[in-house]
N, C-alpha and C positions, 0 to 999 in steps of 0.2 A: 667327535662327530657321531650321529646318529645313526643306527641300525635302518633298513628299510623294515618297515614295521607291515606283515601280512595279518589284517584283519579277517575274520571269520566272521558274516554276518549271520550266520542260522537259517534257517530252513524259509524264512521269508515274514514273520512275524516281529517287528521292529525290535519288543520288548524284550525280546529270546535273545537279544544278544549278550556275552557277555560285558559285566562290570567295566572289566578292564579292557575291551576290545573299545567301548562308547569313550573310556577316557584316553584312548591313543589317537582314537580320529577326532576327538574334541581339542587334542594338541599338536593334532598335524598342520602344514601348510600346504601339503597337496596330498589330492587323493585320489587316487586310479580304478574308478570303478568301470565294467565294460559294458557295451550294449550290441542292442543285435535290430536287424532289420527287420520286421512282420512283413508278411505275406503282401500287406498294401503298400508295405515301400517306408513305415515310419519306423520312428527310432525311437527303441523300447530299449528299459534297463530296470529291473527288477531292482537290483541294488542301487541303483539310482534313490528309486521310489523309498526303500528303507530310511537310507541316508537322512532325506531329506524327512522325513516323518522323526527319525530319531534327531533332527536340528540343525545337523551340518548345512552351512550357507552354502549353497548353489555354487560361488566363486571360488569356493573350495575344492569344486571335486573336476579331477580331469578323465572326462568321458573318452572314451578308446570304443572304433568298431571293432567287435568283435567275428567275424566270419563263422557259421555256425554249421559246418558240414565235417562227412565222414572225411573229405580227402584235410589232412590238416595243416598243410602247406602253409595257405593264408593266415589262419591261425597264429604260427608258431613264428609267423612273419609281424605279426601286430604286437605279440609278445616280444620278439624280441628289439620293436620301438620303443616298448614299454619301459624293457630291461634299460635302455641307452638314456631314456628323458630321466625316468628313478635315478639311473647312476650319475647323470648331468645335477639332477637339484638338490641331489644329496650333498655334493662336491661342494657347494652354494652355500650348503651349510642349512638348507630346508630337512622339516620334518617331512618325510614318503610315505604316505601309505597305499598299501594295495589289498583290496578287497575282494572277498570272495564267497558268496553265497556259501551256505552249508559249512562245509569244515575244507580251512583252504587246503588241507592235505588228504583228503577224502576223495577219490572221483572227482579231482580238480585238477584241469590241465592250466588253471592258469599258476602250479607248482612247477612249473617248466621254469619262470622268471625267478623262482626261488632258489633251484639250481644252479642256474647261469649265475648267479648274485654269487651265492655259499663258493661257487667254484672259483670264482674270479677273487676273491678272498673280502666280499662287501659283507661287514655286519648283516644278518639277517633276522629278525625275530619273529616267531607263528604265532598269534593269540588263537588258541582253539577255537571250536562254535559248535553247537548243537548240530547233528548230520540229519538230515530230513526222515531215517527211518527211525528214527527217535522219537524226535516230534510226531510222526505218525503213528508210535505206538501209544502214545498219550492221547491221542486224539480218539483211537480208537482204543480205549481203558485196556490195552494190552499187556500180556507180562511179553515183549518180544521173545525173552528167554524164560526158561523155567529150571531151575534145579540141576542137574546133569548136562540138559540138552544142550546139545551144540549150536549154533548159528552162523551161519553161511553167509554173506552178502556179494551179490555177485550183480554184474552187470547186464542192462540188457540182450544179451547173445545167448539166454536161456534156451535148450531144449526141455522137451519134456521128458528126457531119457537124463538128463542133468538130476529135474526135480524128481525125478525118480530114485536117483541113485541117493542126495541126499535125504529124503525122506526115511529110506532103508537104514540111512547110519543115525536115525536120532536125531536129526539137525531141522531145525527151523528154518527157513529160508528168504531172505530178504531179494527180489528183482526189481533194481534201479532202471529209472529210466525203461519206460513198457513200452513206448511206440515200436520199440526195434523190434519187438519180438510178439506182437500181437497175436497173432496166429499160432505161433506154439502155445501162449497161453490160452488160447481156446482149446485149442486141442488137449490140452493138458487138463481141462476143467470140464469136458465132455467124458474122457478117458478116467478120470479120478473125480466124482463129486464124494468122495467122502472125504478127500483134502479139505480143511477150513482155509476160505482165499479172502482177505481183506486188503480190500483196493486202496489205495491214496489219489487226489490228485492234488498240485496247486498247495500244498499245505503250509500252512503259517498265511497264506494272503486269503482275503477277502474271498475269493473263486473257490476257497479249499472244499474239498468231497471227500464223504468215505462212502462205502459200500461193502458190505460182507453177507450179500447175497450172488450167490456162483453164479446164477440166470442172468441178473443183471450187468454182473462184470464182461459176462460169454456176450452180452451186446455190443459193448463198446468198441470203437477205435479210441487209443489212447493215446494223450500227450503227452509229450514230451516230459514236464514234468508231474512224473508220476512213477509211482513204486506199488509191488504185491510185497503184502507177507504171506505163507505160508505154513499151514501148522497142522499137523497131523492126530496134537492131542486138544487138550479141553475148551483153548481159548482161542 
C-alpha cells in the first residue's frame, strides 16, 4: 500500500518544483491542494494555478477550503477532513497526495496532517521544495548567507528590538510573511537606515516584486505573501 506522498511545490513558479515532486503528482490519483476565499468572496488557490500549469488534469486534484485567520480552529478542522478522506482513499488502494506551497515542512501548518498520518502509524513521505526565501535571494542576486554569518528566519512577530539583537550577533535575517508586522518594520527602517532591507513580494508568480530601497519599502503596506531580508554587510 502506498505512503501518503506530501508534495512541496516552491515558492510559486511552476518549473521550481522538484524532479521527483512533478513525478509523484504525475502518478497520483488524488491530489489535496487548498484554497482560500478573497476579499470578494471567490475562490483562489495558488497551488491550484501551479498544478495545472505544471499538467495535472483538473479531475485530479481535490480542492479543500482553507480558512485563513489567526484563530486556527477552522483550520485544523479542514485538516483534519483532509487527514480522514487521505486515510479513506489510501485504504482503496489510491495514490494521495497533498500539496504545499514552499517547503511542506517549512512555515506549513498544513504539517499538522502529516503528524496525525506519522502518529496514527500511515506511511508518510515529504518531497522537499524550494522555501520562498531562497527563491527570493536569487531574485534578488543575493548571497542570503556569507562566510561565518549566521542566518535567522523568523516569523512575522518581528520587533525591531529582535532585529536588533540579531544584527549584533552577525546574523542575517530572513522576516516571513510582513503583513503582521508592518509597522515595526517601519519603525525599524526609520531607526536603522544603514541596515540593507530587500523586500520580496508574490515571488515565483507573475505579480512577484523586489525592492531594495529603505524609502520605498517605509511606504508600503504589505501582503501577505511577502518576506525582508536583512543584512548589515555588503549585499
Amino acid at each position: 500500500m502506498f505512503p501518503v506522498i506530501f508534495v512541496s511545490l516552491g515558492p510559486g513558479e511552476p518549473e521550481l518544483i522538484t524532479v521527483k515532486g512533478l513525478k509523484a503528482l504525475q502518478a497520483g490519483d488524488c491530489i489535496f491542494c487548498p484554497e482560500t476565499l478573497s476579499k470578494e468572496g471567490e475562490r483562489v488557490s495558488r497551488a491550484a494555478g501551479i498544478l495545472l500549469q505544471l499538467g495535472i488534469p483538473e479531475n485530479m486534484l481535490c480542492r479543500f477550503p482553507l480558512p485563513m485567520s489567526k484563530q486556527r480552529e477552522n483550520a485544523l478542522s479542514a485538516y483534519d477532513r483532509i487527514y480522514s478522506e487521505a486515510s479513506a482513499l489510501r485504504q482503496q488502494g489510491k495514490k494521495v497526495c497533498i500539496v504545499a506551497e514552499g517547503d511542506a515542512g517549512f512555515y506549513s501548518s498544513i504539517h499538522y496532517i502529516y503528524d496525525k498520518l506519522q502518529a496514527d502509524g500511515i506511511p508518510v513521505d515529504h518531497i522537499p521544495g524550494i522555501p520562498a526565501f531562497i527563491a527570493a535571494g536569487a531574485l534578488g542576486g543575493l548571497h542570503v548567507a556569507s562566510l561565518e554569518e549566521r542566518l535567522t528566519v523568523i516569523p512575522g512577530i518581528a520587533t525591531v528590538e529582535d532585529i536588533e539583537r540579531l544584527t549584533s550577533e552577525n546574523s542575517a535575517i530572513v522576516i516571513m510573511k510582513l503583513s503582521r508586522c508592518t509597522d515595526e518594520i517601519h519603525r525599524c527602517i526609520r531607526l536603522h537606515p544603514e541596515y540593507r532591507y530587500h523586500y520580496f513580494e508574490n515571488v515565483g508568480t507573475p505579480a512577484e516584486r523586489y525592492l531594495n530601497d529603505s524609502k520605498q519599502i517605509a511606504a508600503l503596506r504589505f501582503p501577505y505573501f511577502s518576506l525582508l531580508i536583512i543584512r548589515t554587510g555588503a549585499f
